[in-house]
C-alpha positions in Angstrom: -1.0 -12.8 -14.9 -1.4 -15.3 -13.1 0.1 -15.8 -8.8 4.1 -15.9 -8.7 6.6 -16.8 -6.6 9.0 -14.3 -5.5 12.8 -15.7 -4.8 14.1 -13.5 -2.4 17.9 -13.5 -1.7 19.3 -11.3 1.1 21.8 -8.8 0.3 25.5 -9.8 0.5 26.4 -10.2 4.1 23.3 -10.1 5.7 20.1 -11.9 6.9 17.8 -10.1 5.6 17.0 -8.0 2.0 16.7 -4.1 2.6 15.6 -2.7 -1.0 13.6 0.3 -2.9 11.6 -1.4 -5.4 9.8 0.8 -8.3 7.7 -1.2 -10.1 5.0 1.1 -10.8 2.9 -0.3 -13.8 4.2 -3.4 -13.4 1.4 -5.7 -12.0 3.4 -8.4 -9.6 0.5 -10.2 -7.7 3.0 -12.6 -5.7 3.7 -14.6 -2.4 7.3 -15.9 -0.9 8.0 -17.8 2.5 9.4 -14.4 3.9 8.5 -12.0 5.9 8.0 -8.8 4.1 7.9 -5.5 5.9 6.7 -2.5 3.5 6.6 1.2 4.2 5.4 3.4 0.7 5.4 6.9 0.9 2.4 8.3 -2.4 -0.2 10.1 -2.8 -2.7 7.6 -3.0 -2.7 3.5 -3.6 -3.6 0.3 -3.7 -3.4 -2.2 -0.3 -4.3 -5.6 -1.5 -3.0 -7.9 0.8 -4.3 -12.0 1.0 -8.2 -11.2 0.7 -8.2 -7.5 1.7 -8.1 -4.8 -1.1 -8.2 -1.1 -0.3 -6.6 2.2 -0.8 -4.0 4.3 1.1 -3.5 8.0 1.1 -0.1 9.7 1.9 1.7 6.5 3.0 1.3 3.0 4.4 2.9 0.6 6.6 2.1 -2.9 6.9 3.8 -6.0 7.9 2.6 -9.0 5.8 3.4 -13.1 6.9 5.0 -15.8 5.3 3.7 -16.6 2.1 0.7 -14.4 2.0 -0.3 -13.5 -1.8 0.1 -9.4 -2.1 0.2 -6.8 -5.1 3.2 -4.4 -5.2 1.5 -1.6 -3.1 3.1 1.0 -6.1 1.0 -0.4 -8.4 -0.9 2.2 -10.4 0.4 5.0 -8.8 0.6 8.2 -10.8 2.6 11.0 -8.6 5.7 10.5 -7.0 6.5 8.0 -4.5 9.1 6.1 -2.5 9.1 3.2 -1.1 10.9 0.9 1.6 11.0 -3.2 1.6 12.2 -5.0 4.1 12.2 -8.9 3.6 13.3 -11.9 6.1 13.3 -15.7 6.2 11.6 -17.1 9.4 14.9 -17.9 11.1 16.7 -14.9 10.1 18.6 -15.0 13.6 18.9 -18.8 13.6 16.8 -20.7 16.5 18.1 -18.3 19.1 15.3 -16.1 17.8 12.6 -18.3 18.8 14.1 -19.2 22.0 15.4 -16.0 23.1 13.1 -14.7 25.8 13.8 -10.9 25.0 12.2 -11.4 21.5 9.1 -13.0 22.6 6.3 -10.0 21.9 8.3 -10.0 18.4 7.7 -13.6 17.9 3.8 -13.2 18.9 3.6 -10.3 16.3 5.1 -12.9 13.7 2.9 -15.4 14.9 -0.1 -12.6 13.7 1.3 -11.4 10.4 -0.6 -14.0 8.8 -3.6 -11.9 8.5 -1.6 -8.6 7.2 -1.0 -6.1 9.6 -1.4 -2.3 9.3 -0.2 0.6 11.4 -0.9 4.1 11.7 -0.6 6.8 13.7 2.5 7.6 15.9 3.8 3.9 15.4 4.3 4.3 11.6 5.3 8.1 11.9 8.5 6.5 14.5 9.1 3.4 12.5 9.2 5.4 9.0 12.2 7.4 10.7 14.1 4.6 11.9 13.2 3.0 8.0 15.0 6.1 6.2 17.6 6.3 9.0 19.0 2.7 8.2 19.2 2.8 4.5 22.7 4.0 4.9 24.2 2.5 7.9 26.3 -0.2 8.6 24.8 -3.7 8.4 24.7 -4.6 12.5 23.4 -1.3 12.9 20.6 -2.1 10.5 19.9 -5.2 12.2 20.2 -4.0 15.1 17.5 -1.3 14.1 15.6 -3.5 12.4 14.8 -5.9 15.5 14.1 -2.4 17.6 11.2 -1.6 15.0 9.9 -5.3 15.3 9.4 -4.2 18.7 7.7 -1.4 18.2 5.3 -3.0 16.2 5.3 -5.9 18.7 4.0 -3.2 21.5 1.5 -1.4 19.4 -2.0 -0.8 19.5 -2.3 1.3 16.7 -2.8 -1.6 14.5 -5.4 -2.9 12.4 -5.7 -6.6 10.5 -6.4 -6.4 7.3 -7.9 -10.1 7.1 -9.9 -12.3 9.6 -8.2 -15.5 8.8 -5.7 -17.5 7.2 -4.7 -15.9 3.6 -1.9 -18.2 2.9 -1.0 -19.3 -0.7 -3.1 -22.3 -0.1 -6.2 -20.5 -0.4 -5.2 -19.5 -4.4 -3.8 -22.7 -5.3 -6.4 -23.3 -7.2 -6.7 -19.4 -8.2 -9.4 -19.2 -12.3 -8.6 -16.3 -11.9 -5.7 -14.1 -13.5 -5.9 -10.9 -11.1 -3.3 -9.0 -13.3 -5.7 -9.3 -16.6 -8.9 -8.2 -14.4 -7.2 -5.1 -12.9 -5.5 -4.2 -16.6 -9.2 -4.1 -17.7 -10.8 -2.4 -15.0 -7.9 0.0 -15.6 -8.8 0.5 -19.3 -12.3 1.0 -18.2 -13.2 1.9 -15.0 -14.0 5.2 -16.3 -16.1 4.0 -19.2 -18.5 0.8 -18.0 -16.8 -1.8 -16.9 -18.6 -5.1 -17.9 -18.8 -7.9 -15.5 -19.8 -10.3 -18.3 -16.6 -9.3 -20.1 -14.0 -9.6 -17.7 -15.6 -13.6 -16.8 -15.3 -14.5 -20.4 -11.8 -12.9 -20.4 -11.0 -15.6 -17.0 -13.2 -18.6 -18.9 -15.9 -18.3 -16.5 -19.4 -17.6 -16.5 -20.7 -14.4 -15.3 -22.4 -16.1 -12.2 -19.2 -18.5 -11.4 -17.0 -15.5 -11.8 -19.4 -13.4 -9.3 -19.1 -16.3 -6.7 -15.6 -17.0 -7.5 -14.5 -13.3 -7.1 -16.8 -12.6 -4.0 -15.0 -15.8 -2.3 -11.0 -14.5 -3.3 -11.8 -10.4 -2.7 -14.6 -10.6 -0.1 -16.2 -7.6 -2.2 -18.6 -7.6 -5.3 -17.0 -6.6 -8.6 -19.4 -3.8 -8.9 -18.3 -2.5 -5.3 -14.2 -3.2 -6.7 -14.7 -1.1 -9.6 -16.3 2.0 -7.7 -13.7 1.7 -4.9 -11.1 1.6 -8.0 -12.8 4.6 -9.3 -12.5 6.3 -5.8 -9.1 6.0 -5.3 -8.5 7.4 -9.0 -10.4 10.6 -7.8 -8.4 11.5 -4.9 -5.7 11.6 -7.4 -7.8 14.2 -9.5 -8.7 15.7 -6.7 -5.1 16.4 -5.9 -4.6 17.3 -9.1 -6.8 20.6 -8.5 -10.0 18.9 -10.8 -13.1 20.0 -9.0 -15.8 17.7 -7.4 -18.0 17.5 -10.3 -14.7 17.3 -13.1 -13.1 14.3 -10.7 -16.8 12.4 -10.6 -17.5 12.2 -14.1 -14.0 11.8 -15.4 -13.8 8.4 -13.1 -16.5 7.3 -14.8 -19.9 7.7 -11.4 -22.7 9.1 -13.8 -24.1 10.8 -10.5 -22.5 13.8 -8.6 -24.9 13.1 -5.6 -23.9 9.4 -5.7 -19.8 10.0 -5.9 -20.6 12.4 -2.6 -22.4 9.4 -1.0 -19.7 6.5 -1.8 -16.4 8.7 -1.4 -17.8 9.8 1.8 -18.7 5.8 3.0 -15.3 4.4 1.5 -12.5 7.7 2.7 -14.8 9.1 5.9 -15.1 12.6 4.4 -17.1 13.7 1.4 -14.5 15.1 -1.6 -14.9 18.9 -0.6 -13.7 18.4 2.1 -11.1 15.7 1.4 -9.4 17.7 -0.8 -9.7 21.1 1.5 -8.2 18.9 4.2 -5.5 18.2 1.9 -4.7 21.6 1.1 -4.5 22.5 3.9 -2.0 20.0 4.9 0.6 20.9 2.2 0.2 24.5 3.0 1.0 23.2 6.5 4.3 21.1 4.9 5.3 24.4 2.5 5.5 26.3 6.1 6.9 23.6 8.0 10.0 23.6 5.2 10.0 27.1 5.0 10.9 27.4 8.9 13.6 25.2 8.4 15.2 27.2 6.5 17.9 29.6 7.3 16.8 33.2 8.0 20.5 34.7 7.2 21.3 35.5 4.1 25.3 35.9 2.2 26.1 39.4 1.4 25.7 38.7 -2.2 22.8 36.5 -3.9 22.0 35.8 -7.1 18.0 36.8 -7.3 16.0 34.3 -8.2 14.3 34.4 -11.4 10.7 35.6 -11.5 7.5 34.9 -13.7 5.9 38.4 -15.2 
């Protein structure tokens, strides 16, 4: 599948689209001339955004410019997962926006959303509150909430860009290659052995113009795509309770010591302690819910049932 063009219309009486999308398998590698605001809540995913591709674990917020070419960033995802899209034209407020003093750090972080912007940390714990909280309010109060989390982003500096220049449509114009038929194969095979000489002739290339031509759109190797592919796959098993050894070989790495050394170089921690970290994070959530809850109980309760 080749690049599309998304057609965006806002919702009925408003200036901008607020919607859940849940495409899943669906592979939509696309662009539009708005702006597109997207906050995913999964266990683990893909983040390819103009020429940056990488995974996500837990969720991801990013803020992605006019026209630059993205993947739905639910693609592939296995587990569970929600997700919050936020899409506006460029003069969504009219020309008072530009030329409205107040909204000038929102206009410079605009100006950067070009490259893809991704936050962490305290800035996408706030902003993914204020995300849920509008879903169900009135529309001024969403706007008016919306512009209140451009600001936050706009004053920031727990933000990282996810590309060093200009990823506009007008770099793919002239795209060989169909993205949506080279991840469906690397999705077939990664755990097998993917063959570089297979996917070119599948695009109409040859092996060394499809090398070139791929380095140039992704700025990685194919070989490093399909481990990183492969990586993000095992946190899921990983998640899943498959130990170390289980999740390396069933991803398709041939060596244990190797899968230590490249989980380790792509997520920062080697899969032991990945998914100990993980556990004990839920264990953290299941106590967290569990002290929210109320300590009185009615005079009479049904028992809950019980495995023997």
């Amino acid at each position: 599948m080749k690049i599309q063009k998304e057609i965006v219309l806002p919702d009925p009486g408003q200036s901008f689209r607020l919607f859940t999308p849940r495409l899943r398998n669906y592979f939509f590698w696309h662009y539009h001339p708005e702006y597109e605001l997207v906050y995913v809540e999964a266990t683990n995913g893909i983040r390819h955004v103009g020429q940056h591709i990488s995974s996500f674990m837990n969720n991801d917020l990013v803020l992605i410019g006019r026209n630059v070419p993205h993947l739905n960033f639910d693609y592939g995802i296995e587990t569970e997962y929600h997700q919050i899209v936020v899409q506006l034209k460029e003069k969504f407020l009219g020309d008072a926006f530009r030329e409205t003093p107040e909204f000038s750090r929102i206009n410079q972080l605009f100006d950067r959303a070009y490259l893809g912007l991704c936050f962490g940390g305290d800035t996408k714990k706030v902003v993914a509150e204020k995300l849920h909280q509008i879903q169900g309010q009135p529309h001024f109060d969403q706007l008016m909430n919306l512009l209140q989390v451009f600001e936050i982003l706009a004053n920031s500096d727990e933000v990282t860009e996810l590309n060093d220049r200009d990823t506009s449509i007008k770099l793919f114009l002239d795209d060989k290659i169909r993205m949506g038929a080279i991840y469906k194969y690397i999705h077939a095979n990664y755990d097998d052995r993917p063959d570089v000489n297979v996917v070119a002739a599948s695009v109409h290339l040859s092996t060394a113009a499809f090398c070139r031509y791929f380095r140039k759109q992704t700025n990685m190797t194919f070989t490093d795509f399909v481990n990183q592919y492969r990586v993000t796959q095992a946190k899921t098993l990983l998640l899943k309770d498959l130990t170390v050894s289980e999740a390396c070989y069933e991803v398709g790495f041939e060596s244990l010591s190797y899968f230590n050394k490249l989980f380790k170089k792509l997520t920062g921690a080697n899969p032991s302690a990945f998914k100990l970290e993980r556990r004990k994070r839920a264990e953290k959530e299941k106590e967290k819910e569990e002290e929210g809850k109320p300590t009185s109980t009615p005079d009479f309760q049904i028992p809950e049932a019980t495995a023997d």
